[in-house]
Backbone bond lengths (Angstrom), bond angles and torsions (degrees), N, CA, C in turn:
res aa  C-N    CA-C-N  psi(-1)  N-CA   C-N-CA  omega(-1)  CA-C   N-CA-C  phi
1 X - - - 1.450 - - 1.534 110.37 -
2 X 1.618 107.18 -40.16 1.454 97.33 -174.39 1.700 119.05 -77.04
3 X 1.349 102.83 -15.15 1.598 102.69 165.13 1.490 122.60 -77.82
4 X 1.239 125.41 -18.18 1.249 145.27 -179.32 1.480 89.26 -45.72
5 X 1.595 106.09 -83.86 1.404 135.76 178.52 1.522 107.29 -42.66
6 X 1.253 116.90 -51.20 1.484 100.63 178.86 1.731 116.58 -69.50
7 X 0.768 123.19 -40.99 1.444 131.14 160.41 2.127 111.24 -53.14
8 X 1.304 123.35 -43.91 1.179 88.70 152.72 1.430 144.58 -113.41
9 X 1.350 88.47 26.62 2.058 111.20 153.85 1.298 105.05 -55.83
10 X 1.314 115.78 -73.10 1.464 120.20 -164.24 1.689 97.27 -59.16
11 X 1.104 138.30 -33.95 1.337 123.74 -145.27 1.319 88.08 -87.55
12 X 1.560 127.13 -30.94 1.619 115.80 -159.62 1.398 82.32 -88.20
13 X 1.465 139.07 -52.42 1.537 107.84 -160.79 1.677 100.13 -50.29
14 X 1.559 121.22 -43.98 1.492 85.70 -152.01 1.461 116.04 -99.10
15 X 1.156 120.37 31.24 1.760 154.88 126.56 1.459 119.04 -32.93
16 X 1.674 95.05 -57.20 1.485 95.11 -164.58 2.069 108.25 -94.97
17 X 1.267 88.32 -7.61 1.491 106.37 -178.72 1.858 99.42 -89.31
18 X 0.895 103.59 -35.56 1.605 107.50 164.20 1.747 133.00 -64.92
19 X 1.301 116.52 -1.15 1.218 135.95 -138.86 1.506 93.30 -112.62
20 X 1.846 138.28 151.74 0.776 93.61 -157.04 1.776 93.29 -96.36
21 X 1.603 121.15 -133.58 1.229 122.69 -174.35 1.424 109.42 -89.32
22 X 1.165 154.81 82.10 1.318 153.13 122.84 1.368 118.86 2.68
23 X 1.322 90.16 -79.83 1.477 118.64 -166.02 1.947 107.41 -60.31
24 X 0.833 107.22 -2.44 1.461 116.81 176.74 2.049 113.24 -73.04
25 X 1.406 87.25 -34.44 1.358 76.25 -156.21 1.966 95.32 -98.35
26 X 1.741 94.89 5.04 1.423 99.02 178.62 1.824 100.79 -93.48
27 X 1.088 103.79 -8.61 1.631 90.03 171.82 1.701 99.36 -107.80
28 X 1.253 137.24 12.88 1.307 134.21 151.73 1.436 110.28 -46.57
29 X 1.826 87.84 -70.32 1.543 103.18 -177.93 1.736 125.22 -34.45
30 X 1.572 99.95 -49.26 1.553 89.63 -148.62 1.898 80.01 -81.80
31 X 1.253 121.74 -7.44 1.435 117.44 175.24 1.210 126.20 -78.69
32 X 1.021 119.60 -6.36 1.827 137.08 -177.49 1.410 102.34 93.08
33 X 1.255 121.85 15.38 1.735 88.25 164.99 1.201 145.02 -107.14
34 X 1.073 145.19 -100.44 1.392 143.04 174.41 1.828 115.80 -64.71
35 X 0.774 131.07 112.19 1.850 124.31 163.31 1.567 114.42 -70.36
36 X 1.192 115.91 67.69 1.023 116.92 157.50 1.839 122.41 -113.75
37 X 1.214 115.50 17.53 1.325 131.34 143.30 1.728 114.72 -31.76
38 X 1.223 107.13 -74.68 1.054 110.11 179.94 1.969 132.29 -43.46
39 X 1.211 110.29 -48.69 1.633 147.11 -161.65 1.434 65.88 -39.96
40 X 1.462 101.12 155.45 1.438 124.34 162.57 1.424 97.34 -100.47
41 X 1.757 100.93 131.15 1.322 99.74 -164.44 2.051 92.52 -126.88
42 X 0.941 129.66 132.10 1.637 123.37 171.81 1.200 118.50 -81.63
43 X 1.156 122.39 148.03 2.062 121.77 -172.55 1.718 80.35 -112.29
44 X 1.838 81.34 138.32 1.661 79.55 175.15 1.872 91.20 -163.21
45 X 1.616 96.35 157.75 1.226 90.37 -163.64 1.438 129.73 72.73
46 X 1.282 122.38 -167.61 1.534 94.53 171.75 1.411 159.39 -59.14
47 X 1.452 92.24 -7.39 1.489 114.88 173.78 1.484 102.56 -53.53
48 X 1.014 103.59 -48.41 1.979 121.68 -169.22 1.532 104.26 -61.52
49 X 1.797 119.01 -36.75 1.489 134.11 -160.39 1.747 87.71 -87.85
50 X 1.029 128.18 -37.49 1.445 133.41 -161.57 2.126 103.94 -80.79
51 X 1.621 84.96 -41.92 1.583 82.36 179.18 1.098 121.18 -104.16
52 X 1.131 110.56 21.58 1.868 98.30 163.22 1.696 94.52 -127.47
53 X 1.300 117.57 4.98 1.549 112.10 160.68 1.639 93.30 -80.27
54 X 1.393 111.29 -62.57 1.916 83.34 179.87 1.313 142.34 -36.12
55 X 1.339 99.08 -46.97 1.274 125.21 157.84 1.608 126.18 -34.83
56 X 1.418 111.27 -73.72 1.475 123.40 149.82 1.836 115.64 -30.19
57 X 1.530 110.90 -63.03 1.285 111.87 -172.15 1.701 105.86 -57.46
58 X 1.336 128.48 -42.21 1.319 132.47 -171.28 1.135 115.53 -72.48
59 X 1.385 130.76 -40.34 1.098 136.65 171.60 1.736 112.96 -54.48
60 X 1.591 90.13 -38.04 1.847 85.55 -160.19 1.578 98.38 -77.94
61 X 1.612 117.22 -20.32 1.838 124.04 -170.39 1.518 88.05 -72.78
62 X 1.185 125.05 -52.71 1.713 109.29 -166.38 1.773 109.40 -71.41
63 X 1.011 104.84 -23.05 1.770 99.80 -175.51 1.505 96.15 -84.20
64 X 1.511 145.44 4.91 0.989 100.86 -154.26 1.690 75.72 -126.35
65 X 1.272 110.79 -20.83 1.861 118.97 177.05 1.297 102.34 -82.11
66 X 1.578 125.58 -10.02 1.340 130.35 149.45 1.667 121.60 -53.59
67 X 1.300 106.16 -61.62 0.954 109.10 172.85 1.351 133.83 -86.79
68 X 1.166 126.51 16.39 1.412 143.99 173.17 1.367 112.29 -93.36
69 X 1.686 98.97 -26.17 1.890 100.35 174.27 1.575 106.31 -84.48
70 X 1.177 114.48 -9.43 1.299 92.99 169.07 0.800 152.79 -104.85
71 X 1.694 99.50 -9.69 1.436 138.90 174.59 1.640 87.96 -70.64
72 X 1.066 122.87 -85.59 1.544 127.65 -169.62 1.553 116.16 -38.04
């Protein structure tokens, strides 16, 4: 079990390190520049393959350290 988890530790960091910059346009904001934070923006292509594998990966790390506390 605990390799399970260690194996998808590593995979979501380098998932989420793969992802693209978000957070870029959230330090625009609090910097004065552009508001385009907001814009509805669509993930497509791999952006879309990348975030619902995070997604996937996170979901499956908490259910499974879920269930390891109870087993244990």
């Amino acid at each position: 079990m605990e390799t399970v988890l260690l194996i998808i530790s590593i995979l979501l960091i380098i998932i989420v390190l793969l992802q693209s910059g978000k957070a870029e346009s959230a330090a625009q904001i609090i910097s004065g520049g552009s508001s385009e934070l907001f814009t509805q923006r669509k993930e497509r292509g791999s952006e879309l393959v990348i975030s619902r594998l995070t997604l996937l990966l996170g979901l499956s790390f908490f259910l499974i350290c879920l269930i390891s506390t109870f087993i244990s």
